[in-house]
C-alpha positions in Angstrom: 0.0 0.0 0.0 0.9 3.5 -0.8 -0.4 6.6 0.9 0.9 9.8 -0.8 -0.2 13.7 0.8 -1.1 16.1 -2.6 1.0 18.7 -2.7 -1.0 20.9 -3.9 -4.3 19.6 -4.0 -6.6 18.8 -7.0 -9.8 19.8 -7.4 -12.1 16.9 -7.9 -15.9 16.5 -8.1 -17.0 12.4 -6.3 -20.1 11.4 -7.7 -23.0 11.5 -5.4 -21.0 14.2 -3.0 -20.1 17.0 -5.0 -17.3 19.2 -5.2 -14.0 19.2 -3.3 -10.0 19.0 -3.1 -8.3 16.0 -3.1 -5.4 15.5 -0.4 -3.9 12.1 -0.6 -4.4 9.4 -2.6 -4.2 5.6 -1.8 -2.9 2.7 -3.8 -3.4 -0.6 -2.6 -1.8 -2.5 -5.9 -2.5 -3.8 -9.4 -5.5 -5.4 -8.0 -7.8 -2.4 -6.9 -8.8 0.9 -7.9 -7.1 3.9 -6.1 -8.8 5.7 -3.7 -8.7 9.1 -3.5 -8.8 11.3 -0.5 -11.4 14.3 -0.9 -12.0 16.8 1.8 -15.9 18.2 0.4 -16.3 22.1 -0.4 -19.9 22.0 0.9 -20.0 19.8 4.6 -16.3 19.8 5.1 -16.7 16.1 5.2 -13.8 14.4 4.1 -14.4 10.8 1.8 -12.5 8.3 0.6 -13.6 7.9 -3.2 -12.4 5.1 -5.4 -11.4 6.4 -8.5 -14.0 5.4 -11.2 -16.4 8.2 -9.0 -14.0 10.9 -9.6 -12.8 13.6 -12.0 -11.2 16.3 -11.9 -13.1 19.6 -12.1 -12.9 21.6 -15.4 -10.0 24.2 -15.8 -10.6 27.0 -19.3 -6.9 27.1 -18.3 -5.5 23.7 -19.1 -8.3 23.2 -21.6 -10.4 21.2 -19.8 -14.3 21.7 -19.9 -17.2 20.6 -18.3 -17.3 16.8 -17.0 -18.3 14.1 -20.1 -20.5 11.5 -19.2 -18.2 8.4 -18.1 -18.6 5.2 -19.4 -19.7 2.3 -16.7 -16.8 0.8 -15.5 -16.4 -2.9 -14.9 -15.4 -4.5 -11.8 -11.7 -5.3 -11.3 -12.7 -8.7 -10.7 -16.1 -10.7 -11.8 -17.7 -12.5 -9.6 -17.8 -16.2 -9.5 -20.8 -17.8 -11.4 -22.4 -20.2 -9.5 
């Protein structure tokens, strides 16, 4: 497992929550997703997200605009059929 502190943060926007800053992020290996540490703009809640329900907020800057509709994302691993 790595933990690593965001220096600086990133804004992000975690489906379901909202907007917010991401602090740290999380990887536990090849095998999982990584899960991003988000401290909300609205409740000052902080959640961890995994990272198919995040994306980065838009920036005119760096020529980013408004969030596109994700695809579904598939499970890292299916489950057994029985």
């Amino acid at each position: 497992m790595c933990f690593t502190q965001l220096n600086p943060t990133i804004p992000m926007t975690v489906e379901g929550k909202g907007k917010g800053y991401a602090v740290a992020v999380i990887d536990y290996g090849q095998e999982h997703h990584l899960i991003w540490v988000v401290v909300m703009d609205d409740t000052g809640e902080i959640w961890s997200a995994p990272n198919p329900t995040t994306r980065v907020q838009s920036n005119w800057t760096m020529g980013r605009g408004g969030p596109a509709r994700a695809a579904p994302v598939e499970p890292l691993r299916q489950a057994a059929s029985a």
